[in-house]
N, C-alpha and C positions, 0 to 999 in steps of 0.2 A: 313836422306834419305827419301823424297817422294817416297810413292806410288802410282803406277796406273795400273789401265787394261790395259794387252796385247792384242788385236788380230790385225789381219791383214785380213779381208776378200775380198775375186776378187770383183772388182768395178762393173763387169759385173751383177755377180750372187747378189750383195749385191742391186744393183739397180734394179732388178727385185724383189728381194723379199721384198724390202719395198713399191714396187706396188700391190701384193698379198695382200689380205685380205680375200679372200674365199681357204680355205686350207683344201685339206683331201679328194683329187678324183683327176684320171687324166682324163676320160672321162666324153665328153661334159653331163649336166644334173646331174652330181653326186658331186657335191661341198655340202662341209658343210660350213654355213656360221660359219664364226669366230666373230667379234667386227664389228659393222654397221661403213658403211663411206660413205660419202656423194656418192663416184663414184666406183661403185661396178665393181671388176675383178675376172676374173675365173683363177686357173690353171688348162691347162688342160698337156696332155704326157708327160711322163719324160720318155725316155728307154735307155739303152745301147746296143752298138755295137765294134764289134771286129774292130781295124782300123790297118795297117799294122807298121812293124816295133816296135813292143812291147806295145803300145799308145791305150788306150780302149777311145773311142766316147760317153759320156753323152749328153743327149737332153732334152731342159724341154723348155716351152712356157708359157707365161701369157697371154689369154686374153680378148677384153673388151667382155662381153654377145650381150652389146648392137649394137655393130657394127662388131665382128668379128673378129677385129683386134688387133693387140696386138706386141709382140718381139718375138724372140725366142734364146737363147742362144747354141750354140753346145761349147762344153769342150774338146780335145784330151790332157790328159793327161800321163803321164808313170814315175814313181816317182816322184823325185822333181819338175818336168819340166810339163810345161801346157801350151797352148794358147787358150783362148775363143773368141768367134766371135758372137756377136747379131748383126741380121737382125730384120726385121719387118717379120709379118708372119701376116698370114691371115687361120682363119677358116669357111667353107661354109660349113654345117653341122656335116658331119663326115669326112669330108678331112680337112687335115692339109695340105699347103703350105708355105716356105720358100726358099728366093732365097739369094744366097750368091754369086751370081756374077759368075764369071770366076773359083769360086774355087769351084762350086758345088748346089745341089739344095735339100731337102728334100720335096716331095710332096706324102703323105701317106694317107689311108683311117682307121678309126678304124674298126678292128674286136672283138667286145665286145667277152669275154667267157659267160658270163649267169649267171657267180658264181662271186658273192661279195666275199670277205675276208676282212681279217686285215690286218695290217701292222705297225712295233712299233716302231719310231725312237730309234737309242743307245742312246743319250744325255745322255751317264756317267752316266746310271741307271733312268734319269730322264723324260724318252724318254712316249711318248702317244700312243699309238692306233685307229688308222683312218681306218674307213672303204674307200675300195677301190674297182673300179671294172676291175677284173684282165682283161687278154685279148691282142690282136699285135696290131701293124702297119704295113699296107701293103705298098707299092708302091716302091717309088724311093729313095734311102739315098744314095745320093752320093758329096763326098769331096774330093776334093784337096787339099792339103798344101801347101803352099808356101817353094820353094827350096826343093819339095820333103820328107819333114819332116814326113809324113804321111799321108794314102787316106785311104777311108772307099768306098766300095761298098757291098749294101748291099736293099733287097727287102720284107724285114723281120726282127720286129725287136719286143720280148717280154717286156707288160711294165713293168715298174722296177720304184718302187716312191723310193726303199728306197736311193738311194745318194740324192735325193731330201729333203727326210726328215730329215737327217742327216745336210742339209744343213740348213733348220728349226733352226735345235739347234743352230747353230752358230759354232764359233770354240772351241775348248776346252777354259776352262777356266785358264786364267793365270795372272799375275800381273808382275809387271815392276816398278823395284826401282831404282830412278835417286836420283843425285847430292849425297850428304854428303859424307861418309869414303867409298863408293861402291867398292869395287877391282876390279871391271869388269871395259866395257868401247863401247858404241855402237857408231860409226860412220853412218852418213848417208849423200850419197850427191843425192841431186837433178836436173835432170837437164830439161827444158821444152822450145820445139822452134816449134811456133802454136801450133797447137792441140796437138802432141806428146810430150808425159812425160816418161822418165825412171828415176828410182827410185832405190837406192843401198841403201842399210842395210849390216854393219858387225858388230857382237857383239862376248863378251869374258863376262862371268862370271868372269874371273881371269886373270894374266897376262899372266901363264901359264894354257892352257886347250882348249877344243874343241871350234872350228873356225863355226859360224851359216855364215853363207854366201847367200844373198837375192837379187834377183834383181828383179825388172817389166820393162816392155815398155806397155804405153797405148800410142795409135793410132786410128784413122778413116780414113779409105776408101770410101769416097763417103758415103753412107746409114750404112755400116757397121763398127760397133763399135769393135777392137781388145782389148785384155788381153792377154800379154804375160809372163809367170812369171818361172823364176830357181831358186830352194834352194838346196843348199849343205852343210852338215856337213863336215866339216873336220877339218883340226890336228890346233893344235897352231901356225906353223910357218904362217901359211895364213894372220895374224895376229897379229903386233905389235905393241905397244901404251906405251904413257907415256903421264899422267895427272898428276899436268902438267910437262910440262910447256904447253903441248899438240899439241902433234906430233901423226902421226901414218901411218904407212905401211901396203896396202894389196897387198896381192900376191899369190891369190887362184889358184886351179889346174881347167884345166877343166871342163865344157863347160869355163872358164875364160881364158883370155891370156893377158898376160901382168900384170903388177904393176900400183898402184898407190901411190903416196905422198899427207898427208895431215900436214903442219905448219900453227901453229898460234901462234906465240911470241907477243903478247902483244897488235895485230890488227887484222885487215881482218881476217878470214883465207885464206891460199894459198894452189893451187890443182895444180897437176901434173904429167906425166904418159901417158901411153899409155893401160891401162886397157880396153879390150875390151870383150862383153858377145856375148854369141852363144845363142838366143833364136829359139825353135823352128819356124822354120818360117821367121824367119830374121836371120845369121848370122852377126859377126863381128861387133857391136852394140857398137860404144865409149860410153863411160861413160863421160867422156869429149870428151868438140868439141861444134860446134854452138850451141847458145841459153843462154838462163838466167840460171845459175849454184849457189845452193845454200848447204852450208854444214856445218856441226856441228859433234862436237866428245866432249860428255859427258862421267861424270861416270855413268855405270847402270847396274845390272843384272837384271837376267832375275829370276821369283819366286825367289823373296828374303825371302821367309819361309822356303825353301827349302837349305840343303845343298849347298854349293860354286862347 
């Protein structure tokens, strides 16, 4: 049985932070440089906000010094469930603007507090210490979701690096053990038509045990880049497989509706079903249906150091 890293991080947020290289302030003028690179970026705001419907609002920005400009990502997540949206943003000293179209605008002013502190990412004990300079945003935070999934209004908003620096760390650390005697069994289909990619993950540590259930849709609208992502724990029956000859049924509960069928006797594999996801934002989401569809059902758990 191979081993290798697990993670899985949002494309949005992993694309911005490999633009980062000045890390450790969210106000303009207070970066600490990290490793020299040829094209130096600032991060500056990261804050939260209460958004309706159970769903909290993250906001963080990259950008360049030299011209102002830069991304900015918003997150409305609520357990399993998230969609992220980067626009382009723009800084003209102490204002922040981003426009997210039809679904909303953030355009705020910093009000610095006076008082530096710290701040110490968790990283599983391994976490740092960044000085920061505490302080709001004023102005305008206002969002729409699409299908009503969630709004944020809001004129006010305290900053907040630590989901930011938590984000630093990466995700927890985990490993992933494919092919040989594995008990478990992860299915993934992909499916991608233009721009738009959804992405389905199910795995089992064993034949019988808890059901990880994963899905994404990435999307562009015009300027703006979406992340849409659901994971669910649940029971075993979500979940059948047999390696081989390698077959397998899903048939998770909510946000999921419907089944799907995966055979592959001795060729292609073959997909079928009416499996459809409810992502924030977008309901009723085939998993098949148009575009290029690609799938695989190996053996594998999940931390194979780790009890079964």
């Amino acid at each position: 049985m191979t081993r290798r890293p697990h993670s899985r991080p949002c494309a949005l947020v992993a694309a911005l932070l490999a633009a980062c290289v000045l890390v450790g302030a969210s106000f303009p003028g207070q970066a600490v440089a990290a490793e020299p690179e040829p094209m130096t970026t600032a991060l500056i705001p990261s804050f939260k906000v209460e958004a309706t419907n159970g769903f909290t609002g993250f906001m963080f920005a990259v950008i360049r010094p030299t011209t102002g400009k830069g991304a900015m990502v918003l997150t409305l997540s609520r357990g399993g469930e998230s969609a992220a949206y980067q626009v382009p943003a723009r800084l003209t000293g102490s204002e922040l603007e981003a426009s997210f179209g039809k679904l909303g605008e953030i355009a705020v002013t910093a009000v610095p507090s006076g008082h530096p502190t710290t701040t110490t990412s968790e990283c599983g004990g391994r976490g740092k210490s960044e000085p920061i300079e505490t302080g709001r945003w004023d102005g305008t935070i206002r969002f729409r979701g699409e299908e009503g999934f969630a709004s944020i209004d809001a004129t006010s908003a305290n900053e907040d690096p630590a989901p930011f620096m938590d984000l630093v760390c990466g995700e927890s650390e985990s490993s992933e053990g494919i092919g040989g005697h594995a008990p478990g069994a992860l299915l993934t289909v992909k499916r991608r038509v233009g721009e738009e990619r959804l992405e389905l993950t199910v795995r089992k540590n064993k034949r019988v045990g808890p059901t990880t259930v994963e899905a994404q849709l990435s999307e562009r609208k015009e300027s703006m880049a979406i992340d849409r992502r659901i994971q669910r724990f649940v029971g075993s029956s979500a979940f059948d497989f047999q390696i081989p000859p390698g077959a397998a049924t899903v048939d998770p509960p909510a946000p999921f509706s419907g089944a799907l069928d995966f055979t592959r006797h001795g060729g292609p594999p073959s997909l079928s079903g009416n499996l459809t996801v409810d992502f924030p934002g977008r309901a009723h989401v085939p998993v098949l249906g148009h575009g290029k569809i690609a799938a695989s059902l190996i053996r594998a758990v999940l931390n194979p150091m780790h009890p079964f």
